[in-house]
N, C-alpha and C positions, 0 to 999 in steps of 0.2 A: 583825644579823649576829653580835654577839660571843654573844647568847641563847643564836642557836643553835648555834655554837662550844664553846659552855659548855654546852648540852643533851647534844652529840656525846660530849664530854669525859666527861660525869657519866656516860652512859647506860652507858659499861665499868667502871665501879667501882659499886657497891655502897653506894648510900645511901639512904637514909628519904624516898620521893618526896615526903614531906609537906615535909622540911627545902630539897628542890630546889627544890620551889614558891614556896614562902616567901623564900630569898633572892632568886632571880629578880623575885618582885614586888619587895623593896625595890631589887635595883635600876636597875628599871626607873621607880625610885620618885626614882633618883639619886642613891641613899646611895652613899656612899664602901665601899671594902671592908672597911675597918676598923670604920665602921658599922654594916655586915653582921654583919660577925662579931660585935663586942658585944650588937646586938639579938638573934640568935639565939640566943647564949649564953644572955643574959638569960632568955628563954622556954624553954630547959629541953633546949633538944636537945642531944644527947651530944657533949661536947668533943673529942674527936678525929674525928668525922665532920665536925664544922661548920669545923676548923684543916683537915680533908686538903677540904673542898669551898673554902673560900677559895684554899689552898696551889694547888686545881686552875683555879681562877679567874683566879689571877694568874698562870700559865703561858700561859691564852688569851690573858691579853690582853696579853704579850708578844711571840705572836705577829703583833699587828696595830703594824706600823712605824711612827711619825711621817713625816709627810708632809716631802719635801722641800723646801725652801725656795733659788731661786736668784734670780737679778737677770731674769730672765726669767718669772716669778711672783709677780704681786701680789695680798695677801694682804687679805682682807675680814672684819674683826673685828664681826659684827651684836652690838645690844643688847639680848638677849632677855629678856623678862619672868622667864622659867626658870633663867638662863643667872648663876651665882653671879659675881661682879666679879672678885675678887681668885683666886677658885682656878681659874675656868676662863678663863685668857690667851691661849688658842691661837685662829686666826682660824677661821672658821665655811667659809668659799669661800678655794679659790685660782684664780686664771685666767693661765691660760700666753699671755702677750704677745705670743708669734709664731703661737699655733695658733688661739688664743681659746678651746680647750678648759676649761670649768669641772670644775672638783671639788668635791662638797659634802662636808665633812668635820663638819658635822651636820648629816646630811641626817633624822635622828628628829624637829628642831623644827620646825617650819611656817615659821618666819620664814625660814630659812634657803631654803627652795622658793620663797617670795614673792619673794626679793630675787634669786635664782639666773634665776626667770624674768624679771625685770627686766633683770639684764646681758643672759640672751641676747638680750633684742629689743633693746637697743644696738647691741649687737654687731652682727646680724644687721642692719642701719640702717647701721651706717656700711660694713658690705661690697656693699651695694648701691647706696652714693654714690660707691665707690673704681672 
C-alpha cells in the first residue's frame, strides 16, 4: 500500500527510474528512510533527486494515520522473527471488543495472517456458543 502510494507520488515528478527502483527495494528491505537515503547517497545518485524522493516519501507516509487506540480495542503485539524489538513497539492486530472486527496493521508479515486467523476462529466459537 504505501509502494504504491509512493509509486503514485514519484510517477508526477521527474526521477531516474533506476534511483525509484533501488530505494523501493531497500525498503521493502525494511531500511529506515534515513537508511535510504545514505545508501543511495552512497552509490552515487544525485543529491537533490534522492533529498526531494525521500522529502516525497515522507509526505506518503504521513498520509497513512496511526491507528486508534480506545478501551474498546485490544491490542495484539506478535513476536516476529522480522519485526526489530526496541524500534518497532506498535501492536501488529487490534480487535474491536463489541464488533470482533480485526485489523491487521502488518498485514506484509505472515505471522501476523497466522495469528489474525487464529482470533477469528475464536471468535467465531464463542458466537456460536452465545
Amino acid at each position: 500500500m504505501i509502494l504504491s502510494s509512493l509509486r503514485k507520488e514519484v510517477e508526477e515528478m521527474d526521477f531516474d527510474s533506476e534511483l525509484v527502483r533501488r530505494a523501493q527495494m531497500l525498503l521493502t528491505l525494511d531500511h529506515s528512510l534515513i537508511q535510504v537515503k545514505d545508501i543511495l547517497l552512497r552509490e552515487g545518485y544525485p543529491g537533490d533527486q534522492v533529498k526531494e524522493l525521500i522529502e516525497a516519501t515522507e509526505e506518503v507516509l504521513n498520509y497513512f494515520v496511526p491507528p486508534t487506540y480506545d478501551d474498546n480495542k485490544i491490542a495484539i503485539d506478535i513476536k516476529h522473527s522480522k519485526k526489530k524489538e526496541n524500534l518497532d513497539s506498535s501492536p501488529d492486530i487490534l480487535v474491536d471488543r463489541i464488533s470482533g472486527k480485526i485489523e491487521l496493521l502488518t498485514p506484509q508479515l505472515q505471522e501476523t495472517w497466522r495469528v489474525a486467523n487464529e482470533i477469528r476462529k475464536t471468535i467465531k466459537c464463542q458466537y456460536q456458543y452465545r
